[in-house]
N, C-alpha and C positions, 0 to 999 in steps of 0.2 A: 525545227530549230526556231526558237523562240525571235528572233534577231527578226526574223521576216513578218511579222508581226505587225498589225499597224494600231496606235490606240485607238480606244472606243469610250463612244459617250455613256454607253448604254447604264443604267442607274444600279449602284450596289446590293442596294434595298432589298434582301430578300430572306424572311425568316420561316421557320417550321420548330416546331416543338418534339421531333424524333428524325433520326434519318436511319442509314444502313450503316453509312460511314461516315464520320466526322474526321475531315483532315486539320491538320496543326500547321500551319503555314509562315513561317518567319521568313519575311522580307521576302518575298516569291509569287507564285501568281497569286492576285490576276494583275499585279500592279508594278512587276520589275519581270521584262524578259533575260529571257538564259534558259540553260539548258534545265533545270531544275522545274521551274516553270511551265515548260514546254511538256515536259514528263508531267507534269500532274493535271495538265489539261488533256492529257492523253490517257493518262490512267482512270480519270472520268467519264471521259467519251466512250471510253474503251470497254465501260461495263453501264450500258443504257437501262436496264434492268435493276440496278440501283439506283438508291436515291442519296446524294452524296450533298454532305454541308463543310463547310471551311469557314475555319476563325482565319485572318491575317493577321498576325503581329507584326506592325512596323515601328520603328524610332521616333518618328515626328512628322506629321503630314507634310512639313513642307519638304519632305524630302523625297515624294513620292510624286509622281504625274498623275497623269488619268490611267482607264485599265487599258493592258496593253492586249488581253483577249475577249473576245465575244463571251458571255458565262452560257454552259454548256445547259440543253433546259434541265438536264437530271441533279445540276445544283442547285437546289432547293433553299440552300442555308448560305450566305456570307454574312459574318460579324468582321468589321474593319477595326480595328485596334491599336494604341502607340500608346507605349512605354514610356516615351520620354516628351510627352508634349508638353505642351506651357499650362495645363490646368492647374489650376491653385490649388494648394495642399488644404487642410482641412484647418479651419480657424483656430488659430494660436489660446490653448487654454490652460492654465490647470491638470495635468491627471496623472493620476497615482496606480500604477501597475495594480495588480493584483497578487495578491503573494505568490513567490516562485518561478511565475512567469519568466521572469528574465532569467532567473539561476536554467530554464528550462533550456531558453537561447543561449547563454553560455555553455551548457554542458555540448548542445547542440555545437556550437563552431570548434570545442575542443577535439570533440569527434572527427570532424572535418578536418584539421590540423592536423592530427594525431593517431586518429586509428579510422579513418573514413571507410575502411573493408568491414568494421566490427559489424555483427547481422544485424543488428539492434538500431543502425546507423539510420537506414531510410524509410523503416517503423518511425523513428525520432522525426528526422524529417516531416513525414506526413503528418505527422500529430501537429508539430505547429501550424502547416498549413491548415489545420482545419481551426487552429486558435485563432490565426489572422484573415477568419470569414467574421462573416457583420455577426457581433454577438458577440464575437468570440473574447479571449481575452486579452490579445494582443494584436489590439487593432493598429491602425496607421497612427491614428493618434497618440497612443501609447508610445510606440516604436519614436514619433518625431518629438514629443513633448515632454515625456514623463521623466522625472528625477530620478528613477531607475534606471531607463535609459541610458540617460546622460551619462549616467556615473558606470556603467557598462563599457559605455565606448571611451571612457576616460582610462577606465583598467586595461582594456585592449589596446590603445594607444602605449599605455606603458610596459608591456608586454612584450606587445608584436611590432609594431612600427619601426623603423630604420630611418623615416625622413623625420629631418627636423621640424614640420611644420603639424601641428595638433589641427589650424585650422581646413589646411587639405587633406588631413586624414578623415575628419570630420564631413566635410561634404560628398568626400568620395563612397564614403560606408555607408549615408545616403542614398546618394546616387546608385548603390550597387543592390541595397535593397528594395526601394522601392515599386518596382517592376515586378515583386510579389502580389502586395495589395493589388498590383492593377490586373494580374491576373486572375486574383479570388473574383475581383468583379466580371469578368469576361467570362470565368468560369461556373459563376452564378445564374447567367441567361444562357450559357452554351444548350441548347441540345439535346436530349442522349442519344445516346449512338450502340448501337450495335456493337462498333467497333470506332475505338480512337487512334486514330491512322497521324502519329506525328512524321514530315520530312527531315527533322532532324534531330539533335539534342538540343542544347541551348535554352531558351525561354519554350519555346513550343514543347521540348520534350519532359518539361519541367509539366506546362500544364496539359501534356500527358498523361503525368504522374499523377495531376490532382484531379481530373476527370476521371481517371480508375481507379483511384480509392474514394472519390467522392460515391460515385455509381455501381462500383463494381463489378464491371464490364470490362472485356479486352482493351490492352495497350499494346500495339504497334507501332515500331519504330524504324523508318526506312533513311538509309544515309546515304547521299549521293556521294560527295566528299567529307572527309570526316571532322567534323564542325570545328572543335575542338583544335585541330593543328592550321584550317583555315582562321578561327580568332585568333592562334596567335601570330600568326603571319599578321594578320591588321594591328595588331597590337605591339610587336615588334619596330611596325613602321610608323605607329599614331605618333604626332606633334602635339596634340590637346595633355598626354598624362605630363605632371610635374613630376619636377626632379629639384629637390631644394640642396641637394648637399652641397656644401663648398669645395671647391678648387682642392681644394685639400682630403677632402671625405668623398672625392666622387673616383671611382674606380671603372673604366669605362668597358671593363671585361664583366662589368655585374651589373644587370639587370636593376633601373630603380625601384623602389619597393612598389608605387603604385604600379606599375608596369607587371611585376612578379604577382601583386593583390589581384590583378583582373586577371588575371592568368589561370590565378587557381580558383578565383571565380569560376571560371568554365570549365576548369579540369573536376571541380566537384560538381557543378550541374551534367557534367557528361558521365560521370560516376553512378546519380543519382537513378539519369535514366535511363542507363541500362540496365541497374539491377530492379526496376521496377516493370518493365517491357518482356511482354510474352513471345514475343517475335523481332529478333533484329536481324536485322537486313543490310549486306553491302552490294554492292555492284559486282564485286571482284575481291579476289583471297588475300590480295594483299590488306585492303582495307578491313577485312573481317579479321587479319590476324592486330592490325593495329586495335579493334575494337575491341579483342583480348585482352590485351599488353593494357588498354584503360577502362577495364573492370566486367566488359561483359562477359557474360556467362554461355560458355561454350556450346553447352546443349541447345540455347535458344537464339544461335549465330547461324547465318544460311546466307549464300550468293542468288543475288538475283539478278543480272545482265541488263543493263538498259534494251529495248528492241525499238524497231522503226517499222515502219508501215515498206517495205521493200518496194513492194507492187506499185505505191505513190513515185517512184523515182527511176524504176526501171526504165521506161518509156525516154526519158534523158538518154538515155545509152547511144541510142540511134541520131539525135539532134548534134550531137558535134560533127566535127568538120572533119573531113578524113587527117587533117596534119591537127598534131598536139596544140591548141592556145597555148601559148606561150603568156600564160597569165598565170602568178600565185594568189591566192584569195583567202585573206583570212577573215573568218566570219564568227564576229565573238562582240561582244561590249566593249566599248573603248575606256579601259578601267585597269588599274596599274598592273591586277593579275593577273592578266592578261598580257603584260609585257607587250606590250604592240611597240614599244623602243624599240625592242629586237628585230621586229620582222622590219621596221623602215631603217636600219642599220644595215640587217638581212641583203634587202634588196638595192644598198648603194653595190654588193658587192656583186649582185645577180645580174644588175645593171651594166658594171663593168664588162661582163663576159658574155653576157647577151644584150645588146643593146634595145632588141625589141622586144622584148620580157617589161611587162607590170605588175604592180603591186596593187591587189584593192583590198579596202577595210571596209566591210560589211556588217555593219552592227550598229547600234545608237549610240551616240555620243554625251547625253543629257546626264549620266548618272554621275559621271565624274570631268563635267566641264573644263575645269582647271587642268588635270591629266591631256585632254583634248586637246585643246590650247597649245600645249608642252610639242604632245606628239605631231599638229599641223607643223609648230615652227621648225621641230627635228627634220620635216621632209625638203623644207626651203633651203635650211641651212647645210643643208647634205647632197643642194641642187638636182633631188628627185621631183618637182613639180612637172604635173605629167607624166608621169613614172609611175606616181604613188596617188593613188584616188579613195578619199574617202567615200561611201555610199549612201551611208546609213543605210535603213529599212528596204531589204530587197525578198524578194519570193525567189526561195531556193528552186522549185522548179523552171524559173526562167535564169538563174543566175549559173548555176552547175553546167549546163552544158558550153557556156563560152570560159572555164577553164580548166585549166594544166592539173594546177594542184591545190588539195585542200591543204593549206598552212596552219597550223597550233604553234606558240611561242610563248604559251602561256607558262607562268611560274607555279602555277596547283592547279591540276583537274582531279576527276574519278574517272565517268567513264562518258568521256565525248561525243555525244549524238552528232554533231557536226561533223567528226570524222567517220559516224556510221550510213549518215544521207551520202556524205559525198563516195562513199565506197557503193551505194546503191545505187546512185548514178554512172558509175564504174571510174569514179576519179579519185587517184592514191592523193596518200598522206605524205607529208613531213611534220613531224611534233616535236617538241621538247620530250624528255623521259618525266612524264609525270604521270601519278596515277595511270592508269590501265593500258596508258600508250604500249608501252614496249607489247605484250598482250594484244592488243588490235593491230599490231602491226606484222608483227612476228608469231602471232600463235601460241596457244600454252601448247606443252607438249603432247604427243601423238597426231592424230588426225590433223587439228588443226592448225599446227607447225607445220605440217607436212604440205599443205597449201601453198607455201609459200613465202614471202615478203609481199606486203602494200604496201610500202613506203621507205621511210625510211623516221630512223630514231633518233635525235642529238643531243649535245645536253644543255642544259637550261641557261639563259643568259649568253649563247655563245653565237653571234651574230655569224660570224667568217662559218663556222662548223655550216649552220641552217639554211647558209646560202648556197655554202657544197654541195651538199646533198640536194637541195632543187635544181641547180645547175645540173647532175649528174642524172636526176629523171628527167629532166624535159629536154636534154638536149641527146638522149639515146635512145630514139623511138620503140625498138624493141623491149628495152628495160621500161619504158614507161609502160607499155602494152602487158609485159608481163604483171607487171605491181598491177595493174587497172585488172586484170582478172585473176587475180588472188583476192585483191578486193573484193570483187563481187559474188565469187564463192565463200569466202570468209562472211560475207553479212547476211548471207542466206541460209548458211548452214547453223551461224549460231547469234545470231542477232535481230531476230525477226519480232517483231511486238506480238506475234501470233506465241510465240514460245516464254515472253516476258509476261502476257495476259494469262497463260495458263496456269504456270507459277503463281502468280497473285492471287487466282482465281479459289487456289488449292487453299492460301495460307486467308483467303476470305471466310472460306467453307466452315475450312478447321475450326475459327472462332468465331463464328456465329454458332458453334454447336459449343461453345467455350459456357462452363460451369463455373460459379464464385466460389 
């Protein structure tokens, strides 16, 4: 788990001109921990025998720290990258499209509106991306300066648009393309690769897309959570999009357009790159049927289980105390998705009913300071100080054996390594129902239903429920004992990185023997 983690100095700088695998990295390692992170530092390590390079895409350096992992020596390649940083756009001139060019990008967003399943849709696609490489015809310039342009985005506005303001529509159509261009550049110096291993959709799985049709070599697509309903969970909640309607024109059961526009942003970049990807991947069936239901192609859909190193956590089992720690520990980012309100809400109630029960928060604080802030003053003002400790940065081998129970209270997972170390260590769960929870906890059916319960399930947002259920494992030593080995037959039997590596190993094989 990424959370234990400490950063490093150690310098980014490291380029090669071919690898095995090239991975597509938005916002994850080596430079934001989490469980995402954590898995791709592992899936590195995990095949030495490769030689592995990674692009990062992030938003804006200053929104990033130092790296939060050591880089492993079999990655040979890091390119650091941001979409949205302050560099200057290209000097304001003159210039006159090329004939068609724009009718090309028009027919193009019609498609996307309109009929974005047509087959012909992400052939279109591609072809402009290779228009807006250096050379091409629809460079940046073109796109920010020319009288075609303009008058482009002026018919689109009277079109499509719902908000009264032409000049937030304008900078938002901007801002939403841009991030193109800078991947033709990124994808100019990338590499080739054997295989292009993106972690998600989004921008990485986009220059996924432009990597295997620039190269014509595999595209791999692996999802932890599924990108697409985590942006709009952020986007649902952003303060930055405008809303100009009047009092009169604002409908507060309807989404505003910019809000609805960056939405289908992602719903057409997640479209894009599934039907371009040789391989997609979820963790778990429920995610592989959402990946369905937005556009991927059934044949080339496949579960692949997060796994842990078991053997690293076992040796814990023996360091507790003969009586249950009466400690819950939730070990995650202190970052609103996390809902950590819930768990210090949780534990005013845990408090009540055991008095000598704590709360600790295990995880960095830096990503979302202001959240931070929030959640400190919540424990003051709820007179848990003392009660409730934050940690930051701890090493799960020394932190697991001093408690009770691993706590989730998060509002979106997929499939939580966090609750599979602490099940290695033989310490149950309580989670929210999200992603894969009810499944690591309860078992899919046959065999591994039959194991048992490890924890317990509740549902999202519901403080009184979350503290029930840890109140009802740690205060019935039997019940706790039972959940603590279901657990740890559960993460041995189907969650081993021994069985996650060999899966990978398969669908590595497969396409490096991959023909264009």
């Amino acid at each position: 788990m990424t959370t234990t983690s400490s950063p490093t100095s150690e310098p980014a700088a490291r380029r090669a001109t071919e690898v095995d695998v090239l991975l597509l990295l938005e916002g994850t390692f080596p430079y934001v921990a989490g469980g995402v992170s954590s898995w791709v530092n592992q899936i590195i390590r995990g095949f030495p025998e490769l030689r592995f390079g990674a692009i990062f895409l992030g938003s804006r350096p200053e929104d990033y720290g130092p790296m939060r992992y050591p880089l492993p020596d079999n990655l040979v390649h890091l390119d650091v990258s941001y979409l949205y940083d302050a560099r200057e756009a290209p000097p304001v001139m003159p210039v006159q499209a090329q004939p068609g060019v724009m009718l090309e990008v028009e027919q193009m967003h019609e498609q996307l509106y309109s009929d974005i399943r047509r087959p012909g849709c992400l052939r279109h696609f591609s072809h402009l991306l290779d228009e807006a490489a250096p050379g091409g015809r629809l460079s940046h310039e073109v796109f920010l300066y020319s009288r075609e342009s303009w008058d482009y985005i002026k018919k689109s506005y009277r079109q499509r648009s719902s908000d009264p303001s032409f000049v937030d529509y304008f900078w938002t159509i901007r801002n939403i393309h841009t991030p193109f261009w800078r991947m033709r550049e990124v994808a100019e110096r990338a590499p080739k690769a054997r295989i292009y291993h993106a972690i998600s959709t989004g921008y990485a799985g986009i220059l996924g897309l432009l990597l295997k049709h620039r190269h014509q070599r595999p595209f791999m697509l692996s999802e932890h959570g599924i990108y697409v309903k985590e942006r709009k969970i952020d986007l649902y909640q952003a303060q930055w999009l405008k809303d100009n309607r009047s009092v009169f024109e604002h409908d507060p059961s309807r989404l505003s357009y910019f809000r609805q526009l960056w939405i289908r942003f992602f719903e057409h970049l997640g479209y894009l790159t599934y039907q371009s990807a040789d391989d997609i991947v979820a963790l778990y069936e429920a995610n592989r049927q959402r990946q369905l239901v937005d556009g991927a192609p059934e044949e080339r859909t496949c579960n692949v289980p997060n796994g842990i190193d078991v053997a690293r956590f076992a040796p814990l089992r023996t360091q507790r105390p003969v009586a249950v720690p009466p400690v819950l520990c939730l070990i995650g980012r202190v970052v609103p998705i996390k809902d950590i309100k819930t768990f210090i809400r949780a534990m005013r109630g845990v408090v009540n009913r055991m008095p000598e029960a704590e709360g600790w928060i295990a995880g960095p604080e830096d990503e979302s300071p202001e959240y931070a802030r929030e959640c400190h003053d919540l424990v003051a003002q709820l007179g848990l100080k003392g009660k409730v400790r934050f940690l930051g940065f701890q090493k799960l081998t020394e932190l697991l054996p001093k408690v009770g129970l691993v706590v989730l209270s998060s509002i979106s997972e997929a499939l939580p390594l966090v609750i599979l170390e602490g099940y290695a260590a033989g310490v149950p769960t309580v989670s929210t129902d999200v992603g894969s929870c009810q499944q690591l906890v309860y078992g899919l059916p046959g065999a591994d239903e039959a194991i048992g319960a490890s924890g317990r399930v509740v549902r999202i947002a519901d403080p009184e429920a979350l503290a029930d259920a840890c109140v009802e494992l740690l205060s019935d030593h039997a019940l706790w004992q039972r959940t603590s080995e279901a657990a740890i037959r559960r993460v041995e039997a189907y969650y081993s990185q021994d069985i996650m590596f060999g899966r990978y190993r398969e669908l590595y094989e497969k396409n490096f023997q991959w023909q264009a």
